[in-house]
Chimera marker file (.cmm) of the C-alpha trace (Angstrom):
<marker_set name="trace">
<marker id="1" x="0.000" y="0.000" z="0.000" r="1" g="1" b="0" radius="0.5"/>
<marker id="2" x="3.058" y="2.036" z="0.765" r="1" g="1" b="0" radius="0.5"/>
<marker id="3" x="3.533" y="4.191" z="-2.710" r="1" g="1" b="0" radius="0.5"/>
<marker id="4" x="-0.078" y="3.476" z="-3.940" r="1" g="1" b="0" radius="0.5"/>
<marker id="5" x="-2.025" y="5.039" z="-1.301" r="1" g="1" b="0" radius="0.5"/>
<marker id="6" x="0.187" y="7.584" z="0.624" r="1" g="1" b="0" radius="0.5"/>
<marker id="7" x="3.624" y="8.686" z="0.374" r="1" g="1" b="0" radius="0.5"/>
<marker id="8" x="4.949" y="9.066" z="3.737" r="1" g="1" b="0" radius="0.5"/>
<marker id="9" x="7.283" y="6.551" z="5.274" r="1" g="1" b="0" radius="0.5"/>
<marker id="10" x="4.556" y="5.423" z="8.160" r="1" g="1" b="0" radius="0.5"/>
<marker id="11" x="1.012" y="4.610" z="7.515" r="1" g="1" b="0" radius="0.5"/>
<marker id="12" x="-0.059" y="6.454" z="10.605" r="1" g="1" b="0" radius="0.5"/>
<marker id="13" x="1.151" y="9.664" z="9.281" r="1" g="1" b="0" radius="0.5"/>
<marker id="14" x="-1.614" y="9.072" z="6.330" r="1" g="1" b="0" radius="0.5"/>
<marker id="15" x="-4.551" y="8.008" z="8.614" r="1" g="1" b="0" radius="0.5"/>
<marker id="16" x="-3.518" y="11.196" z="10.950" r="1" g="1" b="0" radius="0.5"/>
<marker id="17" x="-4.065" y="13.600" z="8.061" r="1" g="1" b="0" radius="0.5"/>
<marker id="18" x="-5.994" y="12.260" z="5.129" r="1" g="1" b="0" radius="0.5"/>
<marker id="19" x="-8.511" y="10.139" z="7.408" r="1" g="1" b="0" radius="0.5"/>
<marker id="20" x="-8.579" y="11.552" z="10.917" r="1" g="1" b="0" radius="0.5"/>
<marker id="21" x="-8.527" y="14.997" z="10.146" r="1" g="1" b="0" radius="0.5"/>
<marker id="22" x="-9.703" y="15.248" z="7.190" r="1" g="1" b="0" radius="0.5"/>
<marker id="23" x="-12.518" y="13.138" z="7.459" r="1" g="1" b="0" radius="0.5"/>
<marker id="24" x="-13.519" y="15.163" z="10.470" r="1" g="1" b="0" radius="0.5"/>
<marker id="25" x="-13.285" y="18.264" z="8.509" r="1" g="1" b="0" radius="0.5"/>
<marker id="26" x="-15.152" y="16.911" z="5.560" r="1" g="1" b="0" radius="0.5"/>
<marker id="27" x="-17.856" y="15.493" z="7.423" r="1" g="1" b="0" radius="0.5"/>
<marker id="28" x="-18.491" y="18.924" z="8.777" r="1" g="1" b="0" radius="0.5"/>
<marker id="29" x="-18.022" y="20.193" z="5.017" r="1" g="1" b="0" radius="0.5"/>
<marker id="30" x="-21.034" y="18.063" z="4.462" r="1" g="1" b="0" radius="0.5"/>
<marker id="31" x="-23.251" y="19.127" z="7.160" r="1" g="1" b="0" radius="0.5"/>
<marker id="32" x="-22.913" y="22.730" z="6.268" r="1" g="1" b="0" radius="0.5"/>
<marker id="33" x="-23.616" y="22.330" z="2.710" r="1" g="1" b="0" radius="0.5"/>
<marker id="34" x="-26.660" y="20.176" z="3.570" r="1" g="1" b="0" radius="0.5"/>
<marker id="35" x="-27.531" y="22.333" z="6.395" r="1" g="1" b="0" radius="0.5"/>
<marker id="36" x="-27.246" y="25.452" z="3.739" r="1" g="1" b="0" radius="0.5"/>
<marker id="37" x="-29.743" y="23.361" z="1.211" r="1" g="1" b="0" radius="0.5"/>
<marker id="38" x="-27.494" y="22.956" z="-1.182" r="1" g="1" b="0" radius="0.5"/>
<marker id="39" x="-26.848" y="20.366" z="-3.741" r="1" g="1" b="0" radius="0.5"/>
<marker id="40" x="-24.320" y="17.607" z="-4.049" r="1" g="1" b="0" radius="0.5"/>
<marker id="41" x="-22.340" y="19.394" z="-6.623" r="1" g="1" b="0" radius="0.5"/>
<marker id="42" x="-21.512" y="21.825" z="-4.429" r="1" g="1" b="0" radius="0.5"/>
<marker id="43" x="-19.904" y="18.916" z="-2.080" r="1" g="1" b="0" radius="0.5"/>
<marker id="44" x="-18.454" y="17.982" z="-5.004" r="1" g="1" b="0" radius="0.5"/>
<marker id="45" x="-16.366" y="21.384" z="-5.444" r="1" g="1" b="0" radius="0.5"/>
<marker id="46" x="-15.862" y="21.876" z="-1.588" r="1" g="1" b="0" radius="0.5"/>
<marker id="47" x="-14.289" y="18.371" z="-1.385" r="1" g="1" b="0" radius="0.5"/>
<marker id="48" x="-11.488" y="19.065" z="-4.103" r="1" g="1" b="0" radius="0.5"/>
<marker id="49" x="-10.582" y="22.644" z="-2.532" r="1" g="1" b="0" radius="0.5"/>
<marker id="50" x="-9.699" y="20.378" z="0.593" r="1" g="1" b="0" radius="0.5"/>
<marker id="51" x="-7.948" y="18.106" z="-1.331" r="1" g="1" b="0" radius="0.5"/>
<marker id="52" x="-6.028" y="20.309" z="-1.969" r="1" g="1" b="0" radius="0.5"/>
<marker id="53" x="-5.491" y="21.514" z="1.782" r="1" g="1" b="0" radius="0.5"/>
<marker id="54" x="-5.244" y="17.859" z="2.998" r="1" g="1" b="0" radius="0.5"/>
<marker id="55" x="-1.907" y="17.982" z="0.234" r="1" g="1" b="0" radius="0.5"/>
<marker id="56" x="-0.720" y="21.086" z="1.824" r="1" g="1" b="0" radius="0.5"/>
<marker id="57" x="-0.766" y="19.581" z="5.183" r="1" g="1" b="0" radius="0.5"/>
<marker id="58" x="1.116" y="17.010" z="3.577" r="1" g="1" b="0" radius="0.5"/>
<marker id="59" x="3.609" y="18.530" z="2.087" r="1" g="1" b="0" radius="0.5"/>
<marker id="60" x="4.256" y="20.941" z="4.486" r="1" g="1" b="0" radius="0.5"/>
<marker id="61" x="4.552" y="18.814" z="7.620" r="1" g="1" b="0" radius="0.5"/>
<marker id="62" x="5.825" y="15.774" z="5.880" r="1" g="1" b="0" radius="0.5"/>
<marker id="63" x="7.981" y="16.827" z="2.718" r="1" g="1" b="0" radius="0.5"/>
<marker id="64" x="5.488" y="15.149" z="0.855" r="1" g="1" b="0" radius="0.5"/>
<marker id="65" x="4.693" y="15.870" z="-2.966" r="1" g="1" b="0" radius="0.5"/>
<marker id="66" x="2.368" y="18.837" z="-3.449" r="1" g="1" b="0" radius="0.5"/>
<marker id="67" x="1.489" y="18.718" z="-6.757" r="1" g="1" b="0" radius="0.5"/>
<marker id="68" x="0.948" y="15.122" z="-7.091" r="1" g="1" b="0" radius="0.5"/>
<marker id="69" x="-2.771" y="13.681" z="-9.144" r="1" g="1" b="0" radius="0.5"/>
<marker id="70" x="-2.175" y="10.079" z="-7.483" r="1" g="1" b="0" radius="0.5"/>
<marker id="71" x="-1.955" y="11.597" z="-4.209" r="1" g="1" b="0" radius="0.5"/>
<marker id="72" x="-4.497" y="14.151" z="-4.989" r="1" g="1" b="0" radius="0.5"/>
<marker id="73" x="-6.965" y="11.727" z="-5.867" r="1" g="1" b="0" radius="0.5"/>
<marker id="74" x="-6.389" y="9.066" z="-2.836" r="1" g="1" b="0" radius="0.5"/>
<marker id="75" x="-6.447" y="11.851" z="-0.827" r="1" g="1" b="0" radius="0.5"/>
<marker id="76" x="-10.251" y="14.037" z="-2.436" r="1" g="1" b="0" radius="0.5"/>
<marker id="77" x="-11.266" y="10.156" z="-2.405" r="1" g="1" b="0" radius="0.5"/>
<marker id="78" x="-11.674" y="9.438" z="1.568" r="1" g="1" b="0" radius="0.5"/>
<marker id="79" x="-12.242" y="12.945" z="1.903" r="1" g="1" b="0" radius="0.5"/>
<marker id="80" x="-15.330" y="12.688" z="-0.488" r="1" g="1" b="0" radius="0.5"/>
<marker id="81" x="-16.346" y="9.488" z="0.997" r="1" g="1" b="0" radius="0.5"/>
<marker id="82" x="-16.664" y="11.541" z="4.660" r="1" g="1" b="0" radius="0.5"/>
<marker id="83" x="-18.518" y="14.426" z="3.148" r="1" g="1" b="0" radius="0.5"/>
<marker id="84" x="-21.114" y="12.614" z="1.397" r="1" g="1" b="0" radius="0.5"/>
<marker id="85" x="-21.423" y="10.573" z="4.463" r="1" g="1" b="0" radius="0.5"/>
<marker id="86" x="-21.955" y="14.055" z="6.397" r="1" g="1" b="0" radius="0.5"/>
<marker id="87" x="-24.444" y="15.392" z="3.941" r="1" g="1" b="0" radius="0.5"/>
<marker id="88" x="-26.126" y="12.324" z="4.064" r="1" g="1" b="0" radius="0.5"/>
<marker id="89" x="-26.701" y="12.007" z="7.641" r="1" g="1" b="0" radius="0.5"/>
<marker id="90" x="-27.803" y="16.209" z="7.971" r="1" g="1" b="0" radius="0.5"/>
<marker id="91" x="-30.009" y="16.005" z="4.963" r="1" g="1" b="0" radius="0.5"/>
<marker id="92" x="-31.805" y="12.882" z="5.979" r="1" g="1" b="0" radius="0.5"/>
<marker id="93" x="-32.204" y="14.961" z="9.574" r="1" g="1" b="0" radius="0.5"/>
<marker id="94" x="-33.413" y="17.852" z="8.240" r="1" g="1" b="0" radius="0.5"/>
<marker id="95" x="-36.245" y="15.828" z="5.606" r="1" g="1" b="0" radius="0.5"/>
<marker id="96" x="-37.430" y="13.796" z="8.227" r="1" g="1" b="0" radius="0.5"/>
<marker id="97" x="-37.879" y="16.700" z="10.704" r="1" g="1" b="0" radius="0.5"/>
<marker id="98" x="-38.298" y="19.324" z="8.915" r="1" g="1" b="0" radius="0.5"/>
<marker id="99" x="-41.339" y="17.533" z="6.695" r="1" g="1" b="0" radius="0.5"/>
<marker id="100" x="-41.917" y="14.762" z="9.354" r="1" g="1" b="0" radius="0.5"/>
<marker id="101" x="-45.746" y="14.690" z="7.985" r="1" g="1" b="0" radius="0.5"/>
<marker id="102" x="-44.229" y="13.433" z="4.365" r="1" g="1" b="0" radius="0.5"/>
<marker id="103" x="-41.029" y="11.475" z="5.309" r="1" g="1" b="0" radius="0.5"/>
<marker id="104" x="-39.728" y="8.576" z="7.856" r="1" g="1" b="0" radius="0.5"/>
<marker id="105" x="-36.078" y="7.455" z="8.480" r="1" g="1" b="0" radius="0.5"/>
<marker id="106" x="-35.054" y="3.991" z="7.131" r="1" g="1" b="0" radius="0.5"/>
<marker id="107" x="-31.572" y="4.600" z="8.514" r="1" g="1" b="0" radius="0.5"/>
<marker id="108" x="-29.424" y="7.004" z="9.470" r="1" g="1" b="0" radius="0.5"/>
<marker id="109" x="-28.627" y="8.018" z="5.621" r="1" g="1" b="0" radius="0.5"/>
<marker id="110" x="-31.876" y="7.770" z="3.621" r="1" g="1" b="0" radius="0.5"/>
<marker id="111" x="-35.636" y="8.164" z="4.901" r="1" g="1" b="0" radius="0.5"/>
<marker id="112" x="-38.704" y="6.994" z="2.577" r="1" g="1" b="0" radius="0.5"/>
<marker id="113" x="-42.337" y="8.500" z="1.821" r="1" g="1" b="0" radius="0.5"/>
<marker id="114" x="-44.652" y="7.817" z="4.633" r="1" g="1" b="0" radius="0.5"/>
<link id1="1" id2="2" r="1" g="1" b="0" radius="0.2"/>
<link id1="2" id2="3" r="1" g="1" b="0" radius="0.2"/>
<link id1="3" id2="4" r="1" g="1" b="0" radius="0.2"/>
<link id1="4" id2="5" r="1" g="1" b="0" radius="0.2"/>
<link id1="5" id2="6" r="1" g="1" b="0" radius="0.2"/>
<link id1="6" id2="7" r="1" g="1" b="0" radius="0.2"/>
<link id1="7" id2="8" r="1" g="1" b="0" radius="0.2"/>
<link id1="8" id2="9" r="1" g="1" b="0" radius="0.2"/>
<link id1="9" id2="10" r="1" g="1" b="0" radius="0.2"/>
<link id1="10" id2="11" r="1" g="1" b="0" radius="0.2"/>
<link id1="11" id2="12" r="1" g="1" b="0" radius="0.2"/>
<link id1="12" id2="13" r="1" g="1" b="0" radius="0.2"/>
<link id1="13" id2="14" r="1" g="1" b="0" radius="0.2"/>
<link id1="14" id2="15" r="1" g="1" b="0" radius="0.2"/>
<link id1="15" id2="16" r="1" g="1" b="0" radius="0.2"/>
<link id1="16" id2="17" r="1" g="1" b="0" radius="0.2"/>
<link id1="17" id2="18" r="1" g="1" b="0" radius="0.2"/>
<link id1="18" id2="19" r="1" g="1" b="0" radius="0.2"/>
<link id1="19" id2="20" r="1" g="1" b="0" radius="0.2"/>
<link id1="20" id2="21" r="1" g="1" b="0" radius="0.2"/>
<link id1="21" id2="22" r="1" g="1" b="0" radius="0.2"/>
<link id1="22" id2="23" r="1" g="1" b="0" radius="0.2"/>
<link id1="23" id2="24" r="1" g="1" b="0" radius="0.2"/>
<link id1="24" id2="25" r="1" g="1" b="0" radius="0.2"/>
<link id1="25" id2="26" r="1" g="1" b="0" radius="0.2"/>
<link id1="26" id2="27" r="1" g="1" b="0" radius="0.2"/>
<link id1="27" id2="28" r="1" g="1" b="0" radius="0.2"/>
<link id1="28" id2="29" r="1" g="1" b="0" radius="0.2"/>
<link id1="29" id2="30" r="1" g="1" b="0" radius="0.2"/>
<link id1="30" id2="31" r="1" g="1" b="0" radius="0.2"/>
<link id1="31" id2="32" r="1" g="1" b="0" radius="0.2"/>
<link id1="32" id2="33" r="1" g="1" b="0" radius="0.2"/>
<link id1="33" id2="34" r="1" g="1" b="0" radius="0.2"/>
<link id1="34" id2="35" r="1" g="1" b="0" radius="0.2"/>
<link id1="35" id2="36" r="1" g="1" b="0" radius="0.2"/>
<link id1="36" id2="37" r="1" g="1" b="0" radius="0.2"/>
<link id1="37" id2="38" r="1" g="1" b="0" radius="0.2"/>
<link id1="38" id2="39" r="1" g="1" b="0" radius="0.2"/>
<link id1="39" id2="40" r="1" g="1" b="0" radius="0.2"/>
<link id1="40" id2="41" r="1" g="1" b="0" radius="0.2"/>
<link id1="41" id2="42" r="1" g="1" b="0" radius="0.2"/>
<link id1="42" id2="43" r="1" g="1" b="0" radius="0.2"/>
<link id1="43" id2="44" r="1" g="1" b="0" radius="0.2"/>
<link id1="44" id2="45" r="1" g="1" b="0" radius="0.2"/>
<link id1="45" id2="46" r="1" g="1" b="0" radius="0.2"/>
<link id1="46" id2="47" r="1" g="1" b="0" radius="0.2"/>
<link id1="47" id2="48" r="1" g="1" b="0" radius="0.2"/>
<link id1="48" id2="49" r="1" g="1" b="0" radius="0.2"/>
<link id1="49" id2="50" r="1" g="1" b="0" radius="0.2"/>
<link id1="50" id2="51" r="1" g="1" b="0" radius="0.2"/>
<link id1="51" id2="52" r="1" g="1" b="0" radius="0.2"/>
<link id1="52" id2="53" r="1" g="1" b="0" radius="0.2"/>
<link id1="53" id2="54" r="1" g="1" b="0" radius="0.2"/>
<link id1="54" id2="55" r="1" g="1" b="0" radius="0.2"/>
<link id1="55" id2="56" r="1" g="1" b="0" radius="0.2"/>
<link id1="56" id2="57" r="1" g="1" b="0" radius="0.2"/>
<link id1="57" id2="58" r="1" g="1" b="0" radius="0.2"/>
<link id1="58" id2="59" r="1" g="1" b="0" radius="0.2"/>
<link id1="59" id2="60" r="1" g="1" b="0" radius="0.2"/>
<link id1="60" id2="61" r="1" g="1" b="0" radius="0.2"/>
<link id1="61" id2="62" r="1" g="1" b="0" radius="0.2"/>
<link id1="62" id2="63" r="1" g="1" b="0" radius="0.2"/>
<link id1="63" id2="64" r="1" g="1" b="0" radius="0.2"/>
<link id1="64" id2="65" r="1" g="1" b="0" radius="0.2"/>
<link id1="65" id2="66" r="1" g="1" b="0" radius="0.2"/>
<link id1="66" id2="67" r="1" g="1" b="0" radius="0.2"/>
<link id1="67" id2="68" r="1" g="1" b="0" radius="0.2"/>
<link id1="68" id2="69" r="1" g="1" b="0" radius="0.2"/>
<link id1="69" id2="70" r="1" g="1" b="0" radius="0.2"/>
<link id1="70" id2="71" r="1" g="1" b="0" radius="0.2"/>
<link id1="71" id2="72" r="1" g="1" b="0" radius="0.2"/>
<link id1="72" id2="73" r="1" g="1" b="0" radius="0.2"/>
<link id1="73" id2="74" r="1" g="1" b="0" radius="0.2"/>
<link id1="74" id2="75" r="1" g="1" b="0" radius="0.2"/>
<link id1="75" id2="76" r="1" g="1" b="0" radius="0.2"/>
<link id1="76" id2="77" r="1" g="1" b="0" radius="0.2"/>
<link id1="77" id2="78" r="1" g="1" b="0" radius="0.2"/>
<link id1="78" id2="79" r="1" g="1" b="0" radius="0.2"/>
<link id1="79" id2="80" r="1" g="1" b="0" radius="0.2"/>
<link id1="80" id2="81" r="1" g="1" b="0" radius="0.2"/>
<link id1="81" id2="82" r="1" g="1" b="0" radius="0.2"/>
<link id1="82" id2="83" r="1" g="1" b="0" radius="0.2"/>
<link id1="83" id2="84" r="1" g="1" b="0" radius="0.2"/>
<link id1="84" id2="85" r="1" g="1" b="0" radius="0.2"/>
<link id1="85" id2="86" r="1" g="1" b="0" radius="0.2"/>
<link id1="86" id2="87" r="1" g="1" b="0" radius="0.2"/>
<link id1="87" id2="88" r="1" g="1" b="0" radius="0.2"/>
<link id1="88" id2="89" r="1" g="1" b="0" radius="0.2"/>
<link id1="89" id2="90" r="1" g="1" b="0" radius="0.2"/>
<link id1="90" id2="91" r="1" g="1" b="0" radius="0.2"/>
<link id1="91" id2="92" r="1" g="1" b="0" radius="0.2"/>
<link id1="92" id2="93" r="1" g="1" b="0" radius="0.2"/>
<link id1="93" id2="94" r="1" g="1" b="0" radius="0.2"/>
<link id1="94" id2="95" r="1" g="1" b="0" radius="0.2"/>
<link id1="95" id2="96" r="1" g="1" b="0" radius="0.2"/>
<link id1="96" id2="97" r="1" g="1" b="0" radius="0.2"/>
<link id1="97" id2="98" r="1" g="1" b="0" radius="0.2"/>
<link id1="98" id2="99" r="1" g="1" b="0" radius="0.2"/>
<link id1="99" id2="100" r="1" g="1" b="0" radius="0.2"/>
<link id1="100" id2="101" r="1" g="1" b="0" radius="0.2"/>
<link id1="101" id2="102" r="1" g="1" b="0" radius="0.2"/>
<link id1="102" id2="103" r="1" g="1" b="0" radius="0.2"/>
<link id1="103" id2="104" r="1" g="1" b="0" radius="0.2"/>
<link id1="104" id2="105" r="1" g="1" b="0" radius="0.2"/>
<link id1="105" id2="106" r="1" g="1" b="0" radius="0.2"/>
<link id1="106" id2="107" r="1" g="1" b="0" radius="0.2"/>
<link id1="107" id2="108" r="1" g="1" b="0" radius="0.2"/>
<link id1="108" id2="109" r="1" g="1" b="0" radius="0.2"/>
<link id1="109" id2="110" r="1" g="1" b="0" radius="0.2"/>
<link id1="110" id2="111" r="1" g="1" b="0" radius="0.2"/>
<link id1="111" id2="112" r="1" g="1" b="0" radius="0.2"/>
<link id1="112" id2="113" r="1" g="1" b="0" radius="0.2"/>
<link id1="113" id2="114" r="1" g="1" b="0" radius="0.2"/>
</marker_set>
């Protein structure tokens, strides 16, 4: 996995940054886009900006590569998979209490017609 999924010498160092910390920051990228009504697209675009801070981080406390797609992509990847998860979990809040006369929660990331 070393060289396919993360650059730095300890595995640790990736699941600090890309999954720990950016996860948490994505999730909450996801809440406040679904919290703001907004689309999916727009989780889209707010995802690759931190991409592109998650490589910063990277680079700067690591020497990693900055400019580097493989990296970039691992890295918007898990970040992506933590914001949709976010704006999953808000939106399915807000339909099911916000228009609790129309929709129920199956689970904590979808809800169905009543």
């Amino acid at each position: 996995m070393h060289g396919i999924l993360y650059e730095e010498p300890s595995i640790w160092q990736f699941l600090l940054i890309s999954v720990i910390i950016g996860g948490w920051t994505a999730w909450r990228t996801g809440k406040s886009v679904a919290e703001g009504w907004q689309d999916m697209g727009t989780v889209f675009l707010y995802t690759a900006l931190l991409g592109l801070g998650i490589r910063f981080i990277h680079h700067a406390l690591f020497a990693g590569t900055m400019f580097s797609l493989q990296y970039y992509v691992v890295d918007t990847l898990v970040l992506l998979v933590f914001a949709t998860a976010g704006f999953r979990f808000y939106r399915t809040k807000q339909m099911t209490s916000n228009y609790y006369w129309l929709y129920e929660k199956v689970s904590p990331f979808s809800w169905k017609n009543k």
